[in-house]
FIKOLZA-1660 file (N, C-alpha, C; in steps of 0.1 Angstrom, whole numbers, plus 5000, padded with zeros to 4 digits):
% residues 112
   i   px   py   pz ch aa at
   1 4828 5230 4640  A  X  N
   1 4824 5216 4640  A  X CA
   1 4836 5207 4642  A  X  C
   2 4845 5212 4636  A  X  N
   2 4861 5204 4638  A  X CA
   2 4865 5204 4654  A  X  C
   3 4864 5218 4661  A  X  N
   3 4866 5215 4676  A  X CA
   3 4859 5212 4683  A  X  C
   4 4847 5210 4678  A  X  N
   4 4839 5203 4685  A  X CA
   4 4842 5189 4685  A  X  C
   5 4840 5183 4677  A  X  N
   5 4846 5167 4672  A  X CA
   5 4861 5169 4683  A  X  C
   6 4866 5177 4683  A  X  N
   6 4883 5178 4687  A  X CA
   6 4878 5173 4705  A  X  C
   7 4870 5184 4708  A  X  N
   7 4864 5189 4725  A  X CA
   7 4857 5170 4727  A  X  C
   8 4849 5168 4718  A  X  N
   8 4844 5153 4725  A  X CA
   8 4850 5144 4722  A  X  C
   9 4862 5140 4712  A  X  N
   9 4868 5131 4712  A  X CA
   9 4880 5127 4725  A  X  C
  10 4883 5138 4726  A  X  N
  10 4893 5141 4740  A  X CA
  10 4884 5137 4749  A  X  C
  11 4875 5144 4753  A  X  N
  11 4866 5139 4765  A  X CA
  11 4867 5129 4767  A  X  C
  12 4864 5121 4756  A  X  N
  12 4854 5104 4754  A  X CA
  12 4871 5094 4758  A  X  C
  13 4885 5104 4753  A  X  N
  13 4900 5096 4755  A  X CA
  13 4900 5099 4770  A  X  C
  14 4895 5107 4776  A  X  N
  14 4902 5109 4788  A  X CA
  14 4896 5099 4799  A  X  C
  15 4881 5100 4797  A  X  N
  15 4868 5090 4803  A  X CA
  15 4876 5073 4803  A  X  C
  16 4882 5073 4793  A  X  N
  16 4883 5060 4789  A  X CA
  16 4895 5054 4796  A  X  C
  17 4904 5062 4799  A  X  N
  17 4917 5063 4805  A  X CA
  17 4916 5061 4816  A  X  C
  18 4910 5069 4821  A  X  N
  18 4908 5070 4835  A  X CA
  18 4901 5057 4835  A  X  C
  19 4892 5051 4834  A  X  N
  19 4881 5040 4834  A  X CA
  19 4890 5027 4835  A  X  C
  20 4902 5024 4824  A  X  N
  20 4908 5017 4823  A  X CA
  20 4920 5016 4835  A  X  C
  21 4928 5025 4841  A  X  N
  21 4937 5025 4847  A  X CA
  21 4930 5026 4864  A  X  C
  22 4916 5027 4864  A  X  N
  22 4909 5022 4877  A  X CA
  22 4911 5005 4879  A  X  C
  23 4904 5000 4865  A  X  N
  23 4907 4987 4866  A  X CA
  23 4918 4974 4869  A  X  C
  24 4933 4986 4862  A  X  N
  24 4939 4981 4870  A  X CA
  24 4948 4982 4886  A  X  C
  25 4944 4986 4891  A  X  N
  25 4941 4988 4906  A  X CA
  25 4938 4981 4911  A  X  C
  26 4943 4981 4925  A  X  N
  26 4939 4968 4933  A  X CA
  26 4943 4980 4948  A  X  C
  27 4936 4972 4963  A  X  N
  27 4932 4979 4976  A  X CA
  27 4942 4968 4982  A  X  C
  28 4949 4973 4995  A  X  N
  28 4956 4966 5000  A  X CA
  28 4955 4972 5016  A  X  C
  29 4947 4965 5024  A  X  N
  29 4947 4972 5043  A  X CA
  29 4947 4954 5045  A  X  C
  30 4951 4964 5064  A  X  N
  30 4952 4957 5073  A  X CA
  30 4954 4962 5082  A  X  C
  31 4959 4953 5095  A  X  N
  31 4963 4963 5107  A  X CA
  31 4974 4959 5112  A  X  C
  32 4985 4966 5122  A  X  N
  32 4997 4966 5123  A  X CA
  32 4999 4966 5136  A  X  C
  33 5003 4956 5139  A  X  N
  33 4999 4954 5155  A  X CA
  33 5016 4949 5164  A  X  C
  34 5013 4952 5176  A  X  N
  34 5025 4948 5182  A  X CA
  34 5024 4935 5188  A  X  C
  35 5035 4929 5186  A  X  N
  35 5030 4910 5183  A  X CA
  35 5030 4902 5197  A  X  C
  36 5037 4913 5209  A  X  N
  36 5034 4907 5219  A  X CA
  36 5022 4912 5226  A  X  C
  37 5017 4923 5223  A  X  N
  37 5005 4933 5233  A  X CA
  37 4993 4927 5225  A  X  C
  38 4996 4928 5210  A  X  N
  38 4986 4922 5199  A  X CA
  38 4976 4938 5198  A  X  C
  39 4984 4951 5204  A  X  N
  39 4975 4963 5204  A  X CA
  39 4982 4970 5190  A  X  C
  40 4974 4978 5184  A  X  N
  40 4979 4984 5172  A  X CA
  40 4986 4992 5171  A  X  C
  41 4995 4997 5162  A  X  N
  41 5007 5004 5161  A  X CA
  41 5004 5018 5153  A  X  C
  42 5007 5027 5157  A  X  N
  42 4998 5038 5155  A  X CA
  42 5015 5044 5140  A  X  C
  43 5014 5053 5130  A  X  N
  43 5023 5059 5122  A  X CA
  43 5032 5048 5119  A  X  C
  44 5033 5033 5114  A  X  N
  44 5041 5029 5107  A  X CA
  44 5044 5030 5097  A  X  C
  45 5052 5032 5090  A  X  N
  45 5056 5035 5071  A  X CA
  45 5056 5025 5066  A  X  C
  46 5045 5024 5058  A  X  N
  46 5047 5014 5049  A  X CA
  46 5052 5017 5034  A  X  C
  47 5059 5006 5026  A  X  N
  47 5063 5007 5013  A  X CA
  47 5059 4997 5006  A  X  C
  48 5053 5002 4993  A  X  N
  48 5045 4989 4987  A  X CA
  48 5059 4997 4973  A  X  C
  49 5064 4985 4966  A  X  N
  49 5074 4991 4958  A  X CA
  49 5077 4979 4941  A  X  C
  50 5074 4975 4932  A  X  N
  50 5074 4972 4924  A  X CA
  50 5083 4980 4915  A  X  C
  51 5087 4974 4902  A  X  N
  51 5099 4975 4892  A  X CA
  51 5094 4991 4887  A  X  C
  52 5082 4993 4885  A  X  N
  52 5078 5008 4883  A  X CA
  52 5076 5018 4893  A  X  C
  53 5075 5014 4906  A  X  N
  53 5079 5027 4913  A  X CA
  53 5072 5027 4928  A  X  C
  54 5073 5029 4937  A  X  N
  54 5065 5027 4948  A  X CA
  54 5061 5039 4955  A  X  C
  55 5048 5031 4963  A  X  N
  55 5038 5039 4971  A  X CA
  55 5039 5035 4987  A  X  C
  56 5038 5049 4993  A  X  N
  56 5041 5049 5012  A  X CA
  56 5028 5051 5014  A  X  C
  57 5021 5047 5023  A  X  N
  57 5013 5053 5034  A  X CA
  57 5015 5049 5049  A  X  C
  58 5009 5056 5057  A  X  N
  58 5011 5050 5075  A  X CA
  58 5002 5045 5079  A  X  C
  59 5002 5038 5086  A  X  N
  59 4989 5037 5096  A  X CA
  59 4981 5046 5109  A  X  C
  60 4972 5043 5108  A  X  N
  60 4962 5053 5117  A  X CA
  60 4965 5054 5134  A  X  C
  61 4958 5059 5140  A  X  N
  61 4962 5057 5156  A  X CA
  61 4958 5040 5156  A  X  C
  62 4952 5035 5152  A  X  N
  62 4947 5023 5156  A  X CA
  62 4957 5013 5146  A  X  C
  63 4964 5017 5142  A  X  N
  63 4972 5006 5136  A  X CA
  63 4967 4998 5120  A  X  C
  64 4957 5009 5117  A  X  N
  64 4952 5007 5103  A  X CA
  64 4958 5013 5089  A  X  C
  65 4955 5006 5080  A  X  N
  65 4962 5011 5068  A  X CA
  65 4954 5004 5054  A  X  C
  66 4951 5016 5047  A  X  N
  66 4946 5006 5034  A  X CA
  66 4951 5021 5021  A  X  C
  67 4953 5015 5012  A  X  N
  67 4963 5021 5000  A  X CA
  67 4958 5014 4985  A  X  C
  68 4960 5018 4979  A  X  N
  68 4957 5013 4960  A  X CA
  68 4968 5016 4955  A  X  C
  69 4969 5000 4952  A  X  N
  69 4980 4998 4941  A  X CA
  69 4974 4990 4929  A  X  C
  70 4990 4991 4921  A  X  N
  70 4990 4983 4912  A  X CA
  70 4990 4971 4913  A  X  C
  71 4976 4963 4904  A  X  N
  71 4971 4950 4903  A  X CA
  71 4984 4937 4901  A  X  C
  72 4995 4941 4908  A  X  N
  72 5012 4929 4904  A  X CA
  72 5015 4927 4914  A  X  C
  73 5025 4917 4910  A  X  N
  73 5038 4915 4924  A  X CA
  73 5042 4925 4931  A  X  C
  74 5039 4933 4942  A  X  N
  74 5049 4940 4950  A  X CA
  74 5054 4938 4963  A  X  C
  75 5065 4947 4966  A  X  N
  75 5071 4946 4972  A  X CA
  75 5071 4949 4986  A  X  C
  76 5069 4949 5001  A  X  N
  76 5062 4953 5009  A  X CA
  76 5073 4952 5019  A  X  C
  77 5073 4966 5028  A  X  N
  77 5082 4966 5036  A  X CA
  77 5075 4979 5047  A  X  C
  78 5077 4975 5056  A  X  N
  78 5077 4984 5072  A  X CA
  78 5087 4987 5079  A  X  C
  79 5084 4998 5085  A  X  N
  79 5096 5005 5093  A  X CA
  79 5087 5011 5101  A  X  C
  80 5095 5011 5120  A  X  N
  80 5088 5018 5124  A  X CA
  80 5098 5016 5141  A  X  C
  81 5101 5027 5141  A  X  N
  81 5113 5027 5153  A  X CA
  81 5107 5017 5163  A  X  C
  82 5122 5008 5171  A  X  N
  82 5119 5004 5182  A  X CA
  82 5113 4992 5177  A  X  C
  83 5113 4987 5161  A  X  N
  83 5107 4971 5161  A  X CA
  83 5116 4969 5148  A  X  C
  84 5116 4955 5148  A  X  N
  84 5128 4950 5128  A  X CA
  84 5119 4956 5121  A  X  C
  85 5120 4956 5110  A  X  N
  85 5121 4958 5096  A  X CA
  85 5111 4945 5097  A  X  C
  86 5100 4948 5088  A  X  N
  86 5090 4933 5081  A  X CA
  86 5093 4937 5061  A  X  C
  87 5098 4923 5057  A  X  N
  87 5094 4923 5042  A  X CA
  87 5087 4913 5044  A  X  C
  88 5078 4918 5032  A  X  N
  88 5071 4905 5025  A  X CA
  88 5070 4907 5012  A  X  C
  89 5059 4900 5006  A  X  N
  89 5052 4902 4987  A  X CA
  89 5040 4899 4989  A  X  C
  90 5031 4912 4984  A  X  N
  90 5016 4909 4983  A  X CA
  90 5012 4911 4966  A  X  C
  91 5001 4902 4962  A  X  N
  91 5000 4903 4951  A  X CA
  91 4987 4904 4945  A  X  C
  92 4981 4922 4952  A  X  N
  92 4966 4923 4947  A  X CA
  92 4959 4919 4934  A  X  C
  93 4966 4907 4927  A  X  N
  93 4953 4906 4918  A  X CA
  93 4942 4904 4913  A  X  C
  94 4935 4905 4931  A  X  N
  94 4919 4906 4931  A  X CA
  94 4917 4922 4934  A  X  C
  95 4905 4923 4936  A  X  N
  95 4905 4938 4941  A  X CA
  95 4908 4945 4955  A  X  C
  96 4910 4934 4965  A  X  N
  96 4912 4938 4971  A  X CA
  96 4920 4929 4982  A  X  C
  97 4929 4928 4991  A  X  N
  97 4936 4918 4997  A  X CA
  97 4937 4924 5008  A  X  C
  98 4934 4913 5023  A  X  N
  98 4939 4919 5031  A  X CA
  98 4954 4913 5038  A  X  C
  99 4958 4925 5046  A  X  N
  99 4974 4919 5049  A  X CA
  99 4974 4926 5063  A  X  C
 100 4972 4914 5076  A  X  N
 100 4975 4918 5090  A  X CA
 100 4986 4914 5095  A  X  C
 101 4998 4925 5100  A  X  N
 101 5007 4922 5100  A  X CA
 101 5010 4926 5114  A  X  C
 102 5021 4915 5124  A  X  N
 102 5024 4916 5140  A  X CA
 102 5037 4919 5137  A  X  C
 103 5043 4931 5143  A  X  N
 103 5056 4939 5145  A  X CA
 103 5063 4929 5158  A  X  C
 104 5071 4928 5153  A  X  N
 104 5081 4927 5168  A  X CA
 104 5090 4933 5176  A  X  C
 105 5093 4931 5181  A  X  N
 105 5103 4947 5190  A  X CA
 105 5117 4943 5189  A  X  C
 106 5130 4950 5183  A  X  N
 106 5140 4952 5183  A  X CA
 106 5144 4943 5195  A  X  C
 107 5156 4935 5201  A  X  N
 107 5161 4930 5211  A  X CA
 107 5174 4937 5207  A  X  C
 108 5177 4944 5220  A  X  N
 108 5186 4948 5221  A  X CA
 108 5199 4943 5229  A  X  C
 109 5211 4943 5223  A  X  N
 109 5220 4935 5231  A  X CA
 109 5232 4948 5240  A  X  C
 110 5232 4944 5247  A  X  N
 110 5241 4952 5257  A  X CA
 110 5249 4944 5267  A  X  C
 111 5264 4952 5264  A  X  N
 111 5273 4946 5268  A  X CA
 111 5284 4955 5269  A  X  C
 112 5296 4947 5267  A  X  N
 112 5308 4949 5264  A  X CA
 112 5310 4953 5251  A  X  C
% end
């Protein structure tokens, strides 16, 4: 009877955990496009990065991306050869935010 009580109270802790740590979660896509063609950027790395710890994903051949984070301020950053560096700050605390973002291309200086 005791491990029983043991077997469903754990159950009913874990249900509950999980339940609560969905809610705080938040969805974050868009698409990643090249800002003079305006066509999408296919494998760019993104970094969503806050005081507790961050999360990468890439974008698809089409320049798509959508990821779950944590419901706060984070930190947002792209890399993707052959264009700058993009920061910004998105701050899912609805459930879901979209963020469309235009790459630019590196200018390269050559010279002396």
């Amino acid at each position: 009877m005791n491990r029983l009580f043991l077997l469903l109270a754990s159950i009913f802790w874990v249900s509950t955990a999980s339940a609560q740590r969905g809610r705080d979660l938040g969805w974050v896509q868009g698409t990643v496009v090249d800002a003079s063609t305006n066509e999408g950027l296919p494998f760019v790395r993104i970094i969503f990065s806050s005081s507790t710890g961050a999360d990468t994903t890439v974008t698809d051949f089409d320049g798509f991306y959508l990821i779950r984070t944590p419901k706060r301020k984070l930190a947002l950053r792209l890399d993707h050869t052959g264009y700058e560096t993009y920061r910004s700050e998105v701050d899912p605390k609805d459930r879901i935010i979209f963020h469309d973002i235009a790459l630019s291309s590196v200018k390269l200086k050559l010279g002396n």
